[in-house]
LUMDRENZA-356005 format. One record per residue (C-alpha): residue in three letters; y, z, x. Coordinates in Angstrom, 3 decimals, padded with zeros to 6 digits, always signed. Layout:
N
<r:Ala&py:Y&pz:Z&px:X>
...
END
This chain:
241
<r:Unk&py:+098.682&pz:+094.269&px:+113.743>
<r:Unk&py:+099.421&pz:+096.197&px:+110.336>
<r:Unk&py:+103.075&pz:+097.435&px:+109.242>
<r:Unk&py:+104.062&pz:+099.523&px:+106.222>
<r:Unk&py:+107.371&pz:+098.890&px:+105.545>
<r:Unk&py:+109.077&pz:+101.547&px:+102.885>
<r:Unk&py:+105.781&pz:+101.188&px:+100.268>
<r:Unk&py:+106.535&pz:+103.347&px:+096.780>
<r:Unk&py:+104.424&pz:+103.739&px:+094.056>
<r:Unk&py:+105.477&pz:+105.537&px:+090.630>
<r:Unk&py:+103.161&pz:+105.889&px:+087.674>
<r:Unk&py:+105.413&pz:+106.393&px:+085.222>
<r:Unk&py:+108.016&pz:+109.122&px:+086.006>
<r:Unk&py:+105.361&pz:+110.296&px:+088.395>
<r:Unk&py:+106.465&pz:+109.274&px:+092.186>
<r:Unk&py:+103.010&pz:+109.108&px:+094.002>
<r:Unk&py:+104.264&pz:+107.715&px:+096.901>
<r:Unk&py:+107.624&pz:+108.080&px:+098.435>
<r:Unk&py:+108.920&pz:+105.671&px:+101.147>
<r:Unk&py:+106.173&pz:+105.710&px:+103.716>
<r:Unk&py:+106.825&pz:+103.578&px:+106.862>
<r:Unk&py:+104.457&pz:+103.012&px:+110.137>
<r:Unk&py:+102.765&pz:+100.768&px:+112.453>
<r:Unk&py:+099.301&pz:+100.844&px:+113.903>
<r:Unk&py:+098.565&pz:+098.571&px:+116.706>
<r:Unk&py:+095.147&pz:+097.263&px:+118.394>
<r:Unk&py:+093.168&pz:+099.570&px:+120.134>
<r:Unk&py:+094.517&pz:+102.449&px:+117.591>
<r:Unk&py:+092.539&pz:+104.761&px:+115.291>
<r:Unk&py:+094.818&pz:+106.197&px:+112.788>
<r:Unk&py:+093.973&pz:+109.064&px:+110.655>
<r:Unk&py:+096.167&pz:+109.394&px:+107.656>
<r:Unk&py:+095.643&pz:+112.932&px:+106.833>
<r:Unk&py:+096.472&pz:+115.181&px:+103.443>
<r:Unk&py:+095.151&pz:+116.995&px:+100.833>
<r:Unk&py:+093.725&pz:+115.960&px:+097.478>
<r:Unk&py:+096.572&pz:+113.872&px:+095.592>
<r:Unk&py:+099.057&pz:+113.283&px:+098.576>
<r:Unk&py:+099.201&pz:+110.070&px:+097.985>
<r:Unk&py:+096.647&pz:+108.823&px:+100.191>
<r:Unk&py:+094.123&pz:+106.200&px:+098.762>
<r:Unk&py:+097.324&pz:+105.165&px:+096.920>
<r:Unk&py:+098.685&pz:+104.225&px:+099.917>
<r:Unk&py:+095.519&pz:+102.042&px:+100.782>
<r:Unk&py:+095.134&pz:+100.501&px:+097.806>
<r:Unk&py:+099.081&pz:+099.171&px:+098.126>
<r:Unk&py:+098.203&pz:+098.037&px:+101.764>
<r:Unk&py:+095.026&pz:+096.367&px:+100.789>
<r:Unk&py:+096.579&pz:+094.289&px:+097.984>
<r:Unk&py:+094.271&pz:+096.249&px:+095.507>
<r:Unk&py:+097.487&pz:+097.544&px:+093.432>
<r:Unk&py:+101.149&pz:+096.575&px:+093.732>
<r:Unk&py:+103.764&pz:+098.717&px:+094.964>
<r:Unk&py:+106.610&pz:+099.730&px:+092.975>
<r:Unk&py:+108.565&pz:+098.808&px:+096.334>
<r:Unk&py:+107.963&pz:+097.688&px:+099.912>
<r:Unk&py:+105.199&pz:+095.880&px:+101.320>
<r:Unk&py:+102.693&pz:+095.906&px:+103.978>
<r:Unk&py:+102.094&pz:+093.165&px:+106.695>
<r:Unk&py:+098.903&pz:+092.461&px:+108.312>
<r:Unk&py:+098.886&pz:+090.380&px:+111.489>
<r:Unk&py:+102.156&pz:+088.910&px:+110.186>
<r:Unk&py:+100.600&pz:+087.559&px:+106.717>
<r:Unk&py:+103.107&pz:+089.807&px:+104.019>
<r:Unk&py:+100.601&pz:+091.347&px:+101.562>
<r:Unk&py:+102.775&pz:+090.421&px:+098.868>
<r:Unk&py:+103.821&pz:+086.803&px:+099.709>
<r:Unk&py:+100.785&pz:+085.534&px:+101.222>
<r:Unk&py:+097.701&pz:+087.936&px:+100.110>
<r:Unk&py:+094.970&pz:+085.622&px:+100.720>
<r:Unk&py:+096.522&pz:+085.212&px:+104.318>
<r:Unk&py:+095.862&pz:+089.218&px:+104.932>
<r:Unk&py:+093.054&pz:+089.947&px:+103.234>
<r:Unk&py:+090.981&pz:+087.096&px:+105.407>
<r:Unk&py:+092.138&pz:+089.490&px:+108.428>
<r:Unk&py:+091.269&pz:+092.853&px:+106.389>
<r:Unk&py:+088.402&pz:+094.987&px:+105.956>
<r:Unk&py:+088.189&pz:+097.578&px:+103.135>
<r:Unk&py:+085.708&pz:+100.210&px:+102.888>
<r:Unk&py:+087.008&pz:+101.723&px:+099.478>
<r:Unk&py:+086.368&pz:+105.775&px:+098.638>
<r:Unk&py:+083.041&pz:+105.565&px:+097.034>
<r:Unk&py:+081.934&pz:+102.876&px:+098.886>
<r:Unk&py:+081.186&pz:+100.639&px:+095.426>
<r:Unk&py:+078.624&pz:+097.804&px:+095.624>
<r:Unk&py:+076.355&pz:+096.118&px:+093.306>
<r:Unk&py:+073.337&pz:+098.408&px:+093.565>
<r:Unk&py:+070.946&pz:+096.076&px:+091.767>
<r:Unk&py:+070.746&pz:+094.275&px:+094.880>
<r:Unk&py:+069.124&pz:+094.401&px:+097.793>
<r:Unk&py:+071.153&pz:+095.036&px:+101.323>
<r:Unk&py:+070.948&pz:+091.522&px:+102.214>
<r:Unk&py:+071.306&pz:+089.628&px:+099.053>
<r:Unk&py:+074.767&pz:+091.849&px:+098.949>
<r:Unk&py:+076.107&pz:+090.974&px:+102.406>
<r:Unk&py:+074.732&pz:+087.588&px:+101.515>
<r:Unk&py:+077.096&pz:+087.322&px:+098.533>
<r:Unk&py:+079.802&pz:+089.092&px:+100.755>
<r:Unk&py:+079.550&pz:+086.097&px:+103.097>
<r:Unk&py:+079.688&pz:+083.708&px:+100.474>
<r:Unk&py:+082.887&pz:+085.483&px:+099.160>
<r:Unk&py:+084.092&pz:+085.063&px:+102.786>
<r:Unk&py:+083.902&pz:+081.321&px:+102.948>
<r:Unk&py:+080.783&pz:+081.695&px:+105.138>
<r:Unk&py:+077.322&pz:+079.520&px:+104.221>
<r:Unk&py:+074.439&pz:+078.491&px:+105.871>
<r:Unk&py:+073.112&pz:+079.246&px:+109.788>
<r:Unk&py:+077.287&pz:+080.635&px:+109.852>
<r:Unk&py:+076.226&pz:+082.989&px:+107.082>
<r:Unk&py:+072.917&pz:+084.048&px:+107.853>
<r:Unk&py:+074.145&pz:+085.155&px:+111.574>
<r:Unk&py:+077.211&pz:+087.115&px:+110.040>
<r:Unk&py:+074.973&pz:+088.834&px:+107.987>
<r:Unk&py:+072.188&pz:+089.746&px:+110.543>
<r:Unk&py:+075.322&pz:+090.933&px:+112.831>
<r:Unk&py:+076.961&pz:+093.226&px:+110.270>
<r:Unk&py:+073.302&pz:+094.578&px:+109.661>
<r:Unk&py:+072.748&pz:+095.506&px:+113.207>
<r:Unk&py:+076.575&pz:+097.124&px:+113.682>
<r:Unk&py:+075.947&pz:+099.112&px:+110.872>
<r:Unk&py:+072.014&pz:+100.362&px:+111.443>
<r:Unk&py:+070.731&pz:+099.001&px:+108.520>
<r:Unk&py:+067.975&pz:+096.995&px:+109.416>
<r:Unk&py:+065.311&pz:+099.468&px:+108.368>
<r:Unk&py:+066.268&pz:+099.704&px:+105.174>
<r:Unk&py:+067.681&pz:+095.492&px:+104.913>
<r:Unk&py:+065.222&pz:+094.488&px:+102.498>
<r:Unk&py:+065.332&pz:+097.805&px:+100.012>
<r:Unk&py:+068.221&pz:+097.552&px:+096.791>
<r:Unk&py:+071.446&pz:+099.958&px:+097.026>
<r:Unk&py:+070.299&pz:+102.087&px:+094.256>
<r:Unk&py:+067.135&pz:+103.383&px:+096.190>
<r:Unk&py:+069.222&pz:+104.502&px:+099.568>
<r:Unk&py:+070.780&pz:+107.823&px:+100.778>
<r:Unk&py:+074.444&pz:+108.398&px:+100.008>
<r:Unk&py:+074.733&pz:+107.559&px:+104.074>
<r:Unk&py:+072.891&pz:+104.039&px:+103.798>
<r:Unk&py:+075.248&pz:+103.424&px:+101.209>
<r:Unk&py:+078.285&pz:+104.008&px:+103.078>
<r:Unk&py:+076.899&pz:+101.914&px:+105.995>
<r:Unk&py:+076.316&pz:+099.426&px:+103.632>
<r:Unk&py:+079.868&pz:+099.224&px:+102.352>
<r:Unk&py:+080.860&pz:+099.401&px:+106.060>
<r:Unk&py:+078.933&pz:+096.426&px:+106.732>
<r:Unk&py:+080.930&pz:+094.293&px:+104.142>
<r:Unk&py:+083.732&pz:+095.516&px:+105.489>
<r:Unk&py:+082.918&pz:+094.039&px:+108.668>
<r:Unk&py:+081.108&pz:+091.542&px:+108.015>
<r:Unk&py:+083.727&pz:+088.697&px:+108.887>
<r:Unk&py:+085.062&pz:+090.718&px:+111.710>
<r:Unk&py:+088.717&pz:+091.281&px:+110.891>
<r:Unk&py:+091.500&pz:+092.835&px:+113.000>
<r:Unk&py:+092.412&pz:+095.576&px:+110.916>
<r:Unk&py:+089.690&pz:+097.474&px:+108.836>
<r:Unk&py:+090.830&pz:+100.412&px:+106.335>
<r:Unk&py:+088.280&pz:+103.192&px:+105.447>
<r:Unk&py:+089.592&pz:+105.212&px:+102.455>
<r:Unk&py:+087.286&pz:+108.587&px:+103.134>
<r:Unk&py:+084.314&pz:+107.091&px:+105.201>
<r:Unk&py:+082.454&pz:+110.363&px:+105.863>
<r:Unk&py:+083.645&pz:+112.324&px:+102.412>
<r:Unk&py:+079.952&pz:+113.840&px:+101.202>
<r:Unk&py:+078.081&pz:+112.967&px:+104.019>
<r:Unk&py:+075.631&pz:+115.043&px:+106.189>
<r:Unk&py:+076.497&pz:+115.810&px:+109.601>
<r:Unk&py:+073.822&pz:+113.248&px:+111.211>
<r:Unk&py:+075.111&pz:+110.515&px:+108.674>
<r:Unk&py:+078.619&pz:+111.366&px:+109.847>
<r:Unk&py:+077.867&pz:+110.904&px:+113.406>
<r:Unk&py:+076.693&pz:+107.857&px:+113.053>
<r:Unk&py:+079.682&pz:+106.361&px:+110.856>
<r:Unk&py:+082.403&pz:+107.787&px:+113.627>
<r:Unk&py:+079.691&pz:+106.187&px:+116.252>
<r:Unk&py:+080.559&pz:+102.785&px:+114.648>
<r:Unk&py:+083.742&pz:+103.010&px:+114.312>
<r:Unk&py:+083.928&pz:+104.014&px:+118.049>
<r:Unk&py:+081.703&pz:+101.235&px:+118.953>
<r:Unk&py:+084.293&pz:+098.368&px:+117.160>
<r:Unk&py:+087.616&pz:+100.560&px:+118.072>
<r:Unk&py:+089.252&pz:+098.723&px:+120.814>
<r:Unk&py:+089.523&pz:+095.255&px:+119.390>
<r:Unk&py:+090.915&pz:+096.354&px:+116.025>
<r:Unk&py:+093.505&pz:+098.357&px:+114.722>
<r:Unk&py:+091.753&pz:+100.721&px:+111.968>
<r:Unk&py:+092.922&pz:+103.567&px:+109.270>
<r:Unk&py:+090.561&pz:+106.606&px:+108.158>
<r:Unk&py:+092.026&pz:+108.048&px:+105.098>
<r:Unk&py:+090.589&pz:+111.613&px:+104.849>
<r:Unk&py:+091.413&pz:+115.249&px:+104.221>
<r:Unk&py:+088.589&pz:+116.102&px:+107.045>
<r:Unk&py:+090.024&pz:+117.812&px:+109.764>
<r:Unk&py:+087.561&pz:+117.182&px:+112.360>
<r:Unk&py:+087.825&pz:+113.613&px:+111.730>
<r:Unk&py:+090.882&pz:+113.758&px:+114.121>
<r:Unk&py:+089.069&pz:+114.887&px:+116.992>
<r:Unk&py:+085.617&pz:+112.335&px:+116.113>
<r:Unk&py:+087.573&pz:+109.336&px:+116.304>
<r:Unk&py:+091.043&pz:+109.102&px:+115.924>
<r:Unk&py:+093.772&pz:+108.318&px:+118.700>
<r:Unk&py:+096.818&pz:+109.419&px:+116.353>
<r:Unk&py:+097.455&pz:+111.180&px:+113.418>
<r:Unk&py:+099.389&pz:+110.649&px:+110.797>
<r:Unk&py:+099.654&pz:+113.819&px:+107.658>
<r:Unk&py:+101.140&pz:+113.279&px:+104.336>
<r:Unk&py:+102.031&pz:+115.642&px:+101.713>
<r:Unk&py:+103.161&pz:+114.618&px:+098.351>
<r:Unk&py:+103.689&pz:+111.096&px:+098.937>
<r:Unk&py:+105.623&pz:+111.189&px:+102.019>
<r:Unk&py:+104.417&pz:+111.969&px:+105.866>
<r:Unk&py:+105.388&pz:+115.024&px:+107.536>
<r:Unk&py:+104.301&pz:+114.115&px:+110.786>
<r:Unk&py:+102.934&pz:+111.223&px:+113.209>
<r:Unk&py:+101.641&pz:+111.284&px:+116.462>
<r:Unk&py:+098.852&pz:+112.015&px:+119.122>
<r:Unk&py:+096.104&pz:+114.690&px:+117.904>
<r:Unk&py:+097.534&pz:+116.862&px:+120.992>
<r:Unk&py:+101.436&pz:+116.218&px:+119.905>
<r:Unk&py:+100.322&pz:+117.532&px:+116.832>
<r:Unk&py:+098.860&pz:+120.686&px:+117.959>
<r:Unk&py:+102.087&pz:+121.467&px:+119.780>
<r:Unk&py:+103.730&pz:+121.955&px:+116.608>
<r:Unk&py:+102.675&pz:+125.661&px:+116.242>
<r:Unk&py:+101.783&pz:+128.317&px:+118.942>
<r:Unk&py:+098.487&pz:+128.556&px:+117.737>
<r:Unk&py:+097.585&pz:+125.088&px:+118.669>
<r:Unk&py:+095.281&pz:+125.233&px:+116.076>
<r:Unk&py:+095.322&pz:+120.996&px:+113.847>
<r:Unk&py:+094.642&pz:+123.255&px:+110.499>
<r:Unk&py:+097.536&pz:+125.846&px:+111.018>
<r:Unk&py:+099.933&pz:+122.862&px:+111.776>
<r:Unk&py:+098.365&pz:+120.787&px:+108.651>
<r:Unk&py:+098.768&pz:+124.238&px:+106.192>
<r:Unk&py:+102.156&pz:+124.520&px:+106.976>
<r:Unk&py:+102.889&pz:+120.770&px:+106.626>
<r:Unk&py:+101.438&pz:+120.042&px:+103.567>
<r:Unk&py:+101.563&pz:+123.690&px:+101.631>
<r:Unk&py:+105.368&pz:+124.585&px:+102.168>
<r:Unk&py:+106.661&pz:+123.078&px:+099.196>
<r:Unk&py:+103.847&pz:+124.859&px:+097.160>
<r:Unk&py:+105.478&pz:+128.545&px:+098.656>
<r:Unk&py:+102.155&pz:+129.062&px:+100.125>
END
């Protein structure tokens, strides 16, 4: 459903990402794992169509980012780091407008908002504006955009970053909940994210991945068995740490 093929990005003489390549299919929750300025929301924004790539291109259920990007951003949802909004507005006048955006109006409308408010457990707070709602209600909030016209692929670029550990139960509950008929990417530098939610790993380092595979295949690559001993010696070794 989503392929990276060979995606670079230089700012400058700065290379911030170098080459990366992969495929996530339905059913799959991919964590794409590093630390601070690997390269990771850089990554997303290239697959999301948010900034071009120096090089290479992304595909999303066939439609070439690039060539066709109103063709894979109708099957796309983005849940940016921050999770930005207009915060003037109330929950529902901004999944309202999200609809609209979407192509979506009337009765059509209406029920895609109503459904995105339930997925993401908003409805007790449907009716208050961004700016009065926990850092968690905001997240949700941007989730339910993000879902709001149920698309086969959804991207979160540090869903749970800053979030208390009932508010980040809840987020990994939803993405549980929607898992098997999409294929999805959490960008994050959380460890435990990998065992919450995600069926394969992917870690980056400076702009180019060190390793891919199953949370347990990963483990396996040190005796300890230990995901943060593997991800310290992935990502720090060029650092001579």
């Amino acid at each position: 459903m989503l392929k990276v093929e060979n995606l670079k990005k230089s700012f400058g003489s700065f290379e911030a990402v170098k080459g990366i390549s992969f495929e996530v299919k339905k059913g799959e929750v991919l964590g794409f794992l590093g630390p601070n300025g690997a390269g990771k929301s850089t990554t997303m924004r290239m697959i999301t169509g948010f900034i071009p790539p120096t090089s290479g291109t992304a595909e999303i259920c066939g439609h070439d980012i690039l060539k066709d990007p109103v063709g894979a951003k109708s099957e796309l949802g983005y849940l940016p780091e921050a999770a930005p909004s207009y915060r003037a507005m109330t929950v529902t006048d901004f999944l309202s407008f999200i609809a609209k955006i979407r192509g979506f109006s009337g009765a059509a409308a209406k029920a895609k908002v109503e459904e995105a408010i339930e997925k993401a457990k908003l409805t007790t707070v449907a009716r208050q504006t961004i700016e009065t709602l926990s850092k968690g209600y905001r997240q949700r909030t941007c989730f339910a955009q993000a879902i709001l016209h149920d698309p086969k692929v959804l991207i979160m670029d540090e869903p749970t970053d800053g979030l208390d550990p009932n508010q980040k139960f809840v987020v990994r509950q939803m993405i549980k909940e929607m898992s098997a008929e999409k294929a999805i990417i959490i960008s994050t530098h959380i460890l435990e994210e990998v065992d919450a939610v995600c069926t394969r790993a992917l870690i980056i380092a400076r702009g180019e991945i060190k390793a891919d595979g199953t949370p347990d295949k990963l483990r396996a690559m040190d005796p300890s068995g230990k995901l943060d001993v593997v991800f310290r010696n992935l990502t720090m070794e060029k650092e001579g740490k």
